[in-house]
N, C-alpha and C positions, 0 to 999 in steps of 0.2 A: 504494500500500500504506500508507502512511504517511496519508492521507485516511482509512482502515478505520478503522487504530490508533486516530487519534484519537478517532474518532465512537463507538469502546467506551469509550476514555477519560471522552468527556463523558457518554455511556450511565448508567456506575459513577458516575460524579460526581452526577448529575442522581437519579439511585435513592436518592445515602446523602443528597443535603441537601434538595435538593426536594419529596419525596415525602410525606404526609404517611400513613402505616401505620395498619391497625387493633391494637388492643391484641391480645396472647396469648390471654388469656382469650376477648374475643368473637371471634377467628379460630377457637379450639378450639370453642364454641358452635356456631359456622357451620358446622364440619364434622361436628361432629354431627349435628345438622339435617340436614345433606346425605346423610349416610351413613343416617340413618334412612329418610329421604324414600326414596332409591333403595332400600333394604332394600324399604318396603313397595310401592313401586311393581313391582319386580321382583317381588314377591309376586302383587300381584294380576293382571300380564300371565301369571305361568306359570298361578294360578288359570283366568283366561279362556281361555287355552290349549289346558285339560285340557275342557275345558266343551266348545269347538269342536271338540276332538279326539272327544270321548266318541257329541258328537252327530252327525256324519259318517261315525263308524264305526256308530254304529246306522241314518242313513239308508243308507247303502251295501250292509249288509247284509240289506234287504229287498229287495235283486234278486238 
Protein backbone atom coordinates (compact mmCIF):
# COMPACT_ATOMS: atom_id res chain seq x y z
CA UNK A 1 0.00 0.00 0.00
CA UNK A 2 2.50 2.28 0.99
CA UNK A 3 4.23 1.41 -2.89
CA UNK A 4 0.56 3.16 -4.30
CA UNK A 5 0.87 6.11 -1.84
CA UNK A 6 3.85 6.91 -3.00
CA UNK A 7 3.60 6.59 -6.84
CA UNK A 8 0.59 9.21 -6.53
CA UNK A 9 2.90 11.16 -4.53
CA UNK A 10 5.44 11.34 -7.21
CA UNK A 11 2.31 11.35 -9.93
CA UNK A 12 1.35 15.04 -8.17
CA UNK A 13 4.97 15.90 -7.98
CA UNK A 14 5.94 15.01 -11.57
CA UNK A 15 2.39 17.01 -12.97
CA UNK A 16 3.15 20.54 -10.71
CA UNK A 17 7.09 20.79 -11.75
CA UNK A 18 7.79 18.61 -14.69
CA UNK A 19 5.11 19.29 -16.86
CA UNK A 20 5.35 21.92 -19.14
CA UNK A 21 1.06 23.22 -19.80
CA UNK A 22 -0.46 25.15 -22.40
CA UNK A 23 -1.50 28.64 -21.67
CA UNK A 24 -5.45 29.55 -20.74
CA UNK A 25 -6.06 31.20 -23.52
CA UNK A 26 -4.86 28.65 -26.28
CA UNK A 27 -6.52 25.79 -24.13
CA UNK A 28 -9.95 27.95 -24.29
CA UNK A 29 -9.10 28.32 -28.30
CA UNK A 30 -8.75 24.49 -28.55
CA UNK A 31 -11.95 23.88 -27.11
CA UNK A 32 -13.58 25.95 -29.14
CA UNK A 33 -12.32 24.51 -32.06
CA UNK A 34 -13.34 21.35 -30.63
CA UNK A 35 -16.64 22.07 -29.71
CA UNK A 36 -17.38 23.73 -33.04
CA UNK A 37 -15.76 20.81 -35.06
CA UNK A 38 -18.10 18.30 -33.21
CA UNK A 39 -21.19 20.84 -33.44
CA UNK A 40 -20.71 20.80 -37.32
CA UNK A 41 -19.60 17.22 -37.76
CA UNK A 42 -22.72 16.02 -35.78
CA UNK A 43 -24.57 18.23 -38.11
CA UNK A 44 -23.64 16.81 -41.05
CA UNK A 45 -23.83 12.90 -39.85
CA UNK A 46 -27.78 13.63 -38.72
CA UNK A 47 -27.84 15.78 -42.26
CA UNK A 48 -26.61 12.30 -44.05
CA UNK A 49 -28.90 10.43 -41.86
CA UNK A 50 -32.06 12.04 -42.83
CA UNK A 51 -30.88 11.65 -46.62
CA UNK A 52 -30.48 7.65 -46.18
CA UNK A 53 -33.49 7.78 -44.08
CA UNK A 54 -35.74 9.74 -46.63
CA UNK A 55 -34.22 7.49 -49.42
CA UNK A 56 -35.00 3.86 -48.17
CA UNK A 57 -38.24 4.96 -47.14
CA UNK A 58 -39.18 5.87 -50.73
CA UNK A 59 -37.29 2.70 -52.06
CA UNK A 60 -39.38 0.41 -49.65
CA UNK A 61 -42.38 1.93 -50.40
CA UNK A 62 -42.44 0.82 -54.03
CA UNK A 63 -43.32 -2.63 -53.12
Amino acid sequence: MNNFIQYIKDSFEELSTNMTWISREEAQKSTVVVAVFTIVFALAVAFIDKVFQSSLDKFFNLF
